[in-house]
N, C-alpha and C positions, 0 to 999 in steps of 0.2 A: 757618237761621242760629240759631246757640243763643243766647239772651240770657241775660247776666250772671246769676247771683243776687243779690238781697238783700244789702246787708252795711250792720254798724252796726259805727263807728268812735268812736275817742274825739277831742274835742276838738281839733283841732292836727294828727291825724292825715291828714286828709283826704286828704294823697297819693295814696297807692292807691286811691283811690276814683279820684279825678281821670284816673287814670291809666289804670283801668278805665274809666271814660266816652269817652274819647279814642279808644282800641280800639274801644268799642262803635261810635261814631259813625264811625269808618274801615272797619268791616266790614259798616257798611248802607252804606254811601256805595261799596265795592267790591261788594256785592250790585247793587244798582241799576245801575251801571256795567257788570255784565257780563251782566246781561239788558238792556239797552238795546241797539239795534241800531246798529252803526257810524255810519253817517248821523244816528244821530239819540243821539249820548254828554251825557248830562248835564254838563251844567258849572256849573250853578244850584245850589251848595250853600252853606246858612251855616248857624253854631250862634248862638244869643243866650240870654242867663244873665237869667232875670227872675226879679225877685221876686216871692213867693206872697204879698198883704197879706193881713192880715187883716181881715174883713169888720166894720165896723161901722157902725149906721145913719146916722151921719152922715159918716162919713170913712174910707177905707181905712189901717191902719197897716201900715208896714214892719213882716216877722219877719224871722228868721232863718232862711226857707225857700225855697229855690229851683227852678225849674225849668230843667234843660239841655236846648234844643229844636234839634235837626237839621230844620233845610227843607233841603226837596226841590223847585225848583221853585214855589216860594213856599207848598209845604206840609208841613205834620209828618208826620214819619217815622218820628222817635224821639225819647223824651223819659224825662228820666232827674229824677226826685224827689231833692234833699237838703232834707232833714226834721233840724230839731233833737227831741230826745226830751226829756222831762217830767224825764230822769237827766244832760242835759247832753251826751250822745252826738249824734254825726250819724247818719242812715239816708237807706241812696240805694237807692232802687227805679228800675227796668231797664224802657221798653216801646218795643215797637213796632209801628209799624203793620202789619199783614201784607197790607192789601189797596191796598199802593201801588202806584199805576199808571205807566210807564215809555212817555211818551210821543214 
């Protein structure tokens, strides 16, 4: 399965990012699905959008970064970065996991 590249958007733009993450997350979710064996077809799938705080000694702060997390099964599969930049832009980085297992 090919993963997305990299792309930096500008503010407001997000769409096609989003849009692009959707796909991503329907083409693991149809990889899994079709190595699974009939008997045994996944149906355990959710995405959840969290926030990246940021770390400090005494308290975590909200940013403006997130993580899009496909489970599988109540485990990650794939997860997709939106990062604000130091210029104001979004960047959304593509991963997956390649050694998931299809029980």
């Amino acid at each position: 399965m090919k993963i997305p590249d990299s792309m930096t958007v500008n503010t407001g733009e997000q769409e096609k990012a989003h849009r692009t993450i959707d796909q991503f997350f329907l083409n693991v979710k149809s990889g899994i699905e079709n190595e699974a064996s009939q008997e045994k077809r996944p149906s355990e799938f959710s995405i959840e959008v969290r926030n990246l705080c940021a770390l400090t000694p005494m308290d975590p702060q909200p940013t403006d970064n997130f993580a899009h997390l496909l489970f599988y099964q109540e485990k990650v599969v794939a997860v997709v970065t939106e990062t604000r930049t130091p210029n104001n832009y979004i960047h959304f980085d593509y991963f997956l996991k390649e050694d998931y297992r299809v029980n």
